[in-house]
N, C-alpha and C positions, 0 to 999 in steps of 0.2 A: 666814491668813498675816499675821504681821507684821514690818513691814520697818524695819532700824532703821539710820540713817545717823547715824555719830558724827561726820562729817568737816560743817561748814557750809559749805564750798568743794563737796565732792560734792552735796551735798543743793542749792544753788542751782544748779548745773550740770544735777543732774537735773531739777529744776522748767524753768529756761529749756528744755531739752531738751523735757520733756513739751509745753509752750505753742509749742513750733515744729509739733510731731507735729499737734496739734490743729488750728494756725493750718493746714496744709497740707490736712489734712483736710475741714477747713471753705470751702475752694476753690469759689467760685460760676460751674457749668460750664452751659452752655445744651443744648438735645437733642443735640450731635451729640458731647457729652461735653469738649469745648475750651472756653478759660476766654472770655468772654463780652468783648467790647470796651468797653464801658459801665461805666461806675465810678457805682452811686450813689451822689448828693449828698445825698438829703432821702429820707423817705417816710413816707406815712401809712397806711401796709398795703392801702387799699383802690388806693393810686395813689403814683408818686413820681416823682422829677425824676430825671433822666439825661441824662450829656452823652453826646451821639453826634457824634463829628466835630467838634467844637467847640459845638452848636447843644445848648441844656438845651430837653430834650421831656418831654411828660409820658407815663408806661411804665405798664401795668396791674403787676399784684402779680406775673405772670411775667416783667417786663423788658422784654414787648413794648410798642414805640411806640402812642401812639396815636395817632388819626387822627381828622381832621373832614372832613365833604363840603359842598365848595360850595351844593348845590343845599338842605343843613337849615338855612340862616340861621332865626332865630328860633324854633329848634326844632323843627321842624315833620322831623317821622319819613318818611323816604324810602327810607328800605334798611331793605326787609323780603323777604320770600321768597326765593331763593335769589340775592338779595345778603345775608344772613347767614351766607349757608355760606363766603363769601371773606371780608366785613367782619363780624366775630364784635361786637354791642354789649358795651358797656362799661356792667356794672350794678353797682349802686351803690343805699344806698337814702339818703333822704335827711339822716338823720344822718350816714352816714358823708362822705354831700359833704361838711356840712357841717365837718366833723372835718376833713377833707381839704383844703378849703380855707383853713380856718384854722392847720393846720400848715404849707400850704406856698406861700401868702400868693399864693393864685390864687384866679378865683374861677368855683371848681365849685360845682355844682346838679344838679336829675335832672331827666327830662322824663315822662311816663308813655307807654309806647312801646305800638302797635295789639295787643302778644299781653297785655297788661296788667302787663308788669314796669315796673320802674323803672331807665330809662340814663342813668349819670353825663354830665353838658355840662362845658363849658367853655366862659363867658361866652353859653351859651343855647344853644351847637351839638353836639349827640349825638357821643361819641365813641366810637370802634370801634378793634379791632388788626387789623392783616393777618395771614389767617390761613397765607397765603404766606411769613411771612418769621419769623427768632428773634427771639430778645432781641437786645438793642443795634444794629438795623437800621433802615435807612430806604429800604427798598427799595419801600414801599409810596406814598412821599411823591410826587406830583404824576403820579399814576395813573389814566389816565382809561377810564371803563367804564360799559356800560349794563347797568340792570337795570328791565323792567319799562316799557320805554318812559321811561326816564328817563336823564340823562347825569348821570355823577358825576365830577368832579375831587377828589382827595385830598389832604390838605394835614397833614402832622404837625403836633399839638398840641405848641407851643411856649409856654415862656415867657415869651421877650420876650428872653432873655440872651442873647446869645453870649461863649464863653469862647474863641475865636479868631479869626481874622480869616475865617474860610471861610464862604462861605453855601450853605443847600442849592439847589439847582438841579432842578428836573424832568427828569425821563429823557427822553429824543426818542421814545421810543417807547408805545405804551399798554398797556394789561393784558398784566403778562406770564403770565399763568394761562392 
């Protein structure tokens, strides 16, 4: 079939028209089919920046936040066994850290984690997503839980930026799971 437009008034009208179709179509909706709160800024496919609430966090490649736990200061791998089934690691191998942090002028690395993968850090601390919660959330930020005879506090992987005057705050309560 060929389609043939003599008028360049109809022909650019249909073009804008088609670029609205597609731009609506290409709509970034999270599991529950609703358009996602989080606008991203940057991203290197393996990781990218998002603001949530004002606060730029670092998001895996589904828009979920990510997270560090107090007790991995210096790398050191603490949530394993069934703290993986609520804290899912964040893998990565070491290229793509590296990729990663030089797109988005952070500074990621990997650690080699006890089942023998490779989990992306952030300044040396293993980072995880909440497997509790969507994209563009921070429900999992200053969540505290045991696994394993161990205590974990949660803390979103942040940039360092705030784009509003709000800060996050810890919930009063603990594990909501």
């Amino acid at each position: 079939m060929r389609l043939s437009i003599k008028n360049p008034l109809t022909a650019l009208v249909a073009v804008g028209l088609a670029a609205l179709v597609l731009a609506a179509c290409g709509n970034s909706n999270d599991d529950n089919g609703s358009a996602t709160a989080s606008n991203a800024s940057t991203s290197s496919g393996v990781v990218s920046v998002k603001d949530v609430g004002g606060t730029e966090v670092l998001a895996n490649s589904h828009g979920k936040t990510l997270y560090t736990a107090d007790v991995e200061k210096g790398g050191q791998i603490m949530c394993t066994g069934s703290c993986t089934s609520i804290w899912e690691p964040a893998t990565a191998t070491a290229r793509q850290a590296n990729s990663a942090s030089s797109q988005l002028d952070v500074k990621l690395g990997t650690v080699k984690r006890p089942d023998a993968g490779q989990q992306l850090t952030l300044k040396g601390m293993p980072l995880y997503s909440f497997t509790e919660e969507g994209a563009g959330q921070l429900d999992g930020n200053g969540v505290a839980d045991d696994f394993n005879g161990t205590h974990f506090v949660w803390s979103a992987a942040t940039t360092g930026e705030s784009s509003g005057s709000s800060t996050m705050s810890a919930p009063s309560s603990s594990s909501p799971y």
